[in-house]
C-alpha positions as CSV (number, residue, x, y, z in Angstrom):
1,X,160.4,153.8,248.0
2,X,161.0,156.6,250.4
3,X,159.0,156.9,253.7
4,X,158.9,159.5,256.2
5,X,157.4,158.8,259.7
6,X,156.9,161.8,262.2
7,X,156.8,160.3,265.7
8,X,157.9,162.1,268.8
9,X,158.4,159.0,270.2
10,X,162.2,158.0,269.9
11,X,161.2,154.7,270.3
12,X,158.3,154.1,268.3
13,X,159.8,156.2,265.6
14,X,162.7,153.9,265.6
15,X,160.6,150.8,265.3
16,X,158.8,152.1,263.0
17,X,162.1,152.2,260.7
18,X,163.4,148.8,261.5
19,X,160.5,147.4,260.5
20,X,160.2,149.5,257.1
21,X,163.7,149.1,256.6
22,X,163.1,145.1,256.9
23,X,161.2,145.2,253.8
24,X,163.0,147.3,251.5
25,X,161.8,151.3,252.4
26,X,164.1,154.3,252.9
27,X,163.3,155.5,256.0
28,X,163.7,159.3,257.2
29,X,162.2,160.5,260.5
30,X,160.8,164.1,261.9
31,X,160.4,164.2,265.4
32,X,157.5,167.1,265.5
33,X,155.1,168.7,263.0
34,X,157.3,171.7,262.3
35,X,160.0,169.4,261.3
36,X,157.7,167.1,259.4
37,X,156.6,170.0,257.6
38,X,160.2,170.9,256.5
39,X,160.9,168.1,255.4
40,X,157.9,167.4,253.0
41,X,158.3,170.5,251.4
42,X,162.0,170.1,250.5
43,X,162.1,166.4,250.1
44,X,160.4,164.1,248.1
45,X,158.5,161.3,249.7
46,X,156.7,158.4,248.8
47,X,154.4,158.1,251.4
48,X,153.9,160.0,254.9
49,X,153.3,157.9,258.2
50,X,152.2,160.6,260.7
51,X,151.5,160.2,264.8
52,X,148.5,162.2,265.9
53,X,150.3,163.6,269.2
54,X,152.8,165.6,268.0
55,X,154.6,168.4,269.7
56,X,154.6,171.6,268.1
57,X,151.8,171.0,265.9
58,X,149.7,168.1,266.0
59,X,149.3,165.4,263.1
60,X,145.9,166.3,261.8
61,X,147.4,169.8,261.5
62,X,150.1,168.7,259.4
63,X,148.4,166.4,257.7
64,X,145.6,169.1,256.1
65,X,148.9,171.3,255.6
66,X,150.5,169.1,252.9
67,X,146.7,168.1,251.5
68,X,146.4,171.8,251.0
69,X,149.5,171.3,248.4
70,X,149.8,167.8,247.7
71,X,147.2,165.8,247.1
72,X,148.8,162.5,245.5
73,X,151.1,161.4,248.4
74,X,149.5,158.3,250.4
75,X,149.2,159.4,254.3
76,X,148.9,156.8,257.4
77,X,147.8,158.1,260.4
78,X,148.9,156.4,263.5
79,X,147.8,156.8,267.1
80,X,146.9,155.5,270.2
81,X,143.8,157.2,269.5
82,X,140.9,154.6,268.3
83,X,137.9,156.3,268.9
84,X,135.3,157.0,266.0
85,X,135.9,161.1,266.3
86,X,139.6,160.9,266.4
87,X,139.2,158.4,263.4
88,X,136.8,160.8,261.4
89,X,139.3,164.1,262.3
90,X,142.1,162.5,260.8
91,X,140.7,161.3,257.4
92,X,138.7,164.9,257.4
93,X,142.2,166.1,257.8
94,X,143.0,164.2,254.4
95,X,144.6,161.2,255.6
96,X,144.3,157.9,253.4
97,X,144.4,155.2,256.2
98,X,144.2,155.7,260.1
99,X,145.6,152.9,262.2
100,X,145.7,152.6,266.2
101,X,149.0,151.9,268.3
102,X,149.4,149.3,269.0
103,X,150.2,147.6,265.6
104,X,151.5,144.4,264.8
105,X,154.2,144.9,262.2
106,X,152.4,142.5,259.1
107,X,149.6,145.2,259.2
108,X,151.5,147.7,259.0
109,X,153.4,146.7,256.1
110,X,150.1,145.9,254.5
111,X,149.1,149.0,254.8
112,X,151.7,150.8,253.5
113,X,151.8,148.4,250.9
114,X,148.4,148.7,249.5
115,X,148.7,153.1,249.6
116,X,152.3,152.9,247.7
117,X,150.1,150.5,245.1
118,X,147.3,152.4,244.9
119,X,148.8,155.5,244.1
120,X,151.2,153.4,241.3
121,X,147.8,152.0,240.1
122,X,146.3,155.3,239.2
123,X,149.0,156.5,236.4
124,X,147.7,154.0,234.1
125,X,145.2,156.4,232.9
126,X,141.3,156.5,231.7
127,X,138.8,158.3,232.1
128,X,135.3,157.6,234.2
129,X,131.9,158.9,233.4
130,X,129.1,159.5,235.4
131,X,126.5,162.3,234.4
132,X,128.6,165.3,235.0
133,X,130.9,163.8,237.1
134,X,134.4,162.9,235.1
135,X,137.6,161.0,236.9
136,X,140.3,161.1,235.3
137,X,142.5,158.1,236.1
138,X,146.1,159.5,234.8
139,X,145.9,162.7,236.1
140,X,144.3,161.5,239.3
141,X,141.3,164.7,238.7
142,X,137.7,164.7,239.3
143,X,135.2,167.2,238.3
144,X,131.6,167.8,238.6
145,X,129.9,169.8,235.9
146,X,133.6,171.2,235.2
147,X,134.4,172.4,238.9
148,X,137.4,170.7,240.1
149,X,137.0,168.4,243.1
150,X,139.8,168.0,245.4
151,X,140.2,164.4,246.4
152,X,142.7,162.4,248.8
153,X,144.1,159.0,247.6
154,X,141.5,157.2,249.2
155,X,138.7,159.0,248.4
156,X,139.6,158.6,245.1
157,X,140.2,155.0,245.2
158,X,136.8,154.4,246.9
159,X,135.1,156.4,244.2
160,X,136.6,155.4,241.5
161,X,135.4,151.7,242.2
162,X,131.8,152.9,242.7
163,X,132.2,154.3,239.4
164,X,133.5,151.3,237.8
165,X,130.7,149.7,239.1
166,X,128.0,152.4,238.2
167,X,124.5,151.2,238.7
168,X,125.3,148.5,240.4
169,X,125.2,148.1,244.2
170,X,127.8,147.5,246.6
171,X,128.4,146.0,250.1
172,X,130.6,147.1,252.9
173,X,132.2,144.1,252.9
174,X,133.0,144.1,248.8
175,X,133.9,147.7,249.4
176,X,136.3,146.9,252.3
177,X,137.9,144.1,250.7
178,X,138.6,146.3,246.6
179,X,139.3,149.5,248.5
180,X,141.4,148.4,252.0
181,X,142.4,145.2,250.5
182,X,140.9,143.9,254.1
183,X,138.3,141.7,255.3
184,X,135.3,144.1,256.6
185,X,135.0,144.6,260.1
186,X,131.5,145.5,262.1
187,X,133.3,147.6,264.3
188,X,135.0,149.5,261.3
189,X,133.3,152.2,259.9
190,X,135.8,153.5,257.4
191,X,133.4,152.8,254.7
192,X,130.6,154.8,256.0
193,X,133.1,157.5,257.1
194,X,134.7,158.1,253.6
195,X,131.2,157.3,251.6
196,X,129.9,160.6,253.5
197,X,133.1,162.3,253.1
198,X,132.9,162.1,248.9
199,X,128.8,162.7,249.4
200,X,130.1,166.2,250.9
201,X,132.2,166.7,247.7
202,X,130.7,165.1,245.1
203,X,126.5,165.5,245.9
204,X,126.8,168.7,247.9
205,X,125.0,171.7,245.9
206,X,123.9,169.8,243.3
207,X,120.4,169.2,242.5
208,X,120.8,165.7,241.4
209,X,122.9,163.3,244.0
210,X,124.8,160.7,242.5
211,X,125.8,158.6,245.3
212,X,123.1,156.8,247.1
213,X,122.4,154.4,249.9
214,X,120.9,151.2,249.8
215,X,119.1,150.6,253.3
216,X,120.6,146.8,254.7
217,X,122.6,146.2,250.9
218,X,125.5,149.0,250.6
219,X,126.0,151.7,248.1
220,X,126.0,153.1,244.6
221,X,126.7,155.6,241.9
222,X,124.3,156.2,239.4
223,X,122.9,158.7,236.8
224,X,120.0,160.6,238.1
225,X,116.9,159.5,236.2
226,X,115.2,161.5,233.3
């Protein structure tokens, strides 16, 4: 698996490849958004670890860059930034994960783990139904009533379990655990972040909404009634 981290800092970039390196990842390194950006467009990368603060151009810059032409690769965002807005601008900017500096190094590896299987997960192939809303698990597409709906890894990952799980409702905490493969957090509002982030895709300017909350139990997809 090949890994490209953009970090302007020399040192944090170079940990950052030890500890990949440790556990079997080919590491390459950018050190600013224009060079990131050269490099993912004429090299092929298995996953994208990208530092908010980047000279140049910044992370979330980059990051909606190669969403605007890739929309398979897993992306980490890392940064010393924690709060909730910084969190919500980076997966708005099409990131999968978003983790804070300082890191210990087992977290980070299950991270990247869980992206790089995610993503292998999704070439099995099927194809969920809901109403008009179709995802198709090989291709990694979703459409509503035929329109296309552009999706990042998570996103998808997070509604394709809702939709495995049509009509039925589900917890933050069963959510956190299938979709981050982590325990859930009260301070972590990841699931509330992305759930509003595919209502804005999926729901917006159709008559009928699909995904609902559940006041004090969680979420769920379901048809619209007759």
């Amino acid at each position: 698996m090949r890994v490209l981290v953009v970090e302007d800092e020399q040192k944090m970039a170079l940990v950052l490849k030890r500890i990949l390196n440790e556990h079997g990842y080919v590491v390459d390194i950018a050190g600013d958004g224009n060079e990131g950006e050269q490099k993912v467009r004429n090299e092929k990368y298995d996953l994208l670890i990208i530092d908010v603060m980047l000279p140049q151009q910044d992370g979330l810059e980059l990051c909606a860059k190669v969403r605007a032409h890739n929309t398979s690769i897993p992306i980490l965002i890392l940064s010393a930034l924690d709060a909730t807005d910084d969190t919500v601008s980076g997966l708005e900017a099409g990131a999968d994960d978003y983790m804070s500096k300082p890191f210990e190094s087992i977290e980070l590896i299950a991270r990247v783990r869980a992206l790089l299987r995610r993503g292998s997960d999704l070439k099995k192939g099927s194809v969920l139904l809901c109403a008009d809303l179709e995802l198709d698990l090989s291709s990694r597409l979703a459409k509503r009533a035929g329109k296309m709906i552009q999706l990042t890894l998570k996103e998808f990952t997070l509604l394709e379990y809702l939709m495995r799980n049509k009509g039925r409702v589900l917890s933050r905490a069963q959510i956190s655990e299938k979709v981050w493969e982590r325990p859930y957090d009260l301070n972590d509002n990841n699931v509330d972040v992305y759930i509003n982030l595919l209502r804005k895709k999926v729901d917006r300017g159709y008559e009928a909404p699909l995904i609902h909350t559940m006041v004090g139990m969680g979420y769920l997809i379901r048809e619209p009634y007759a």
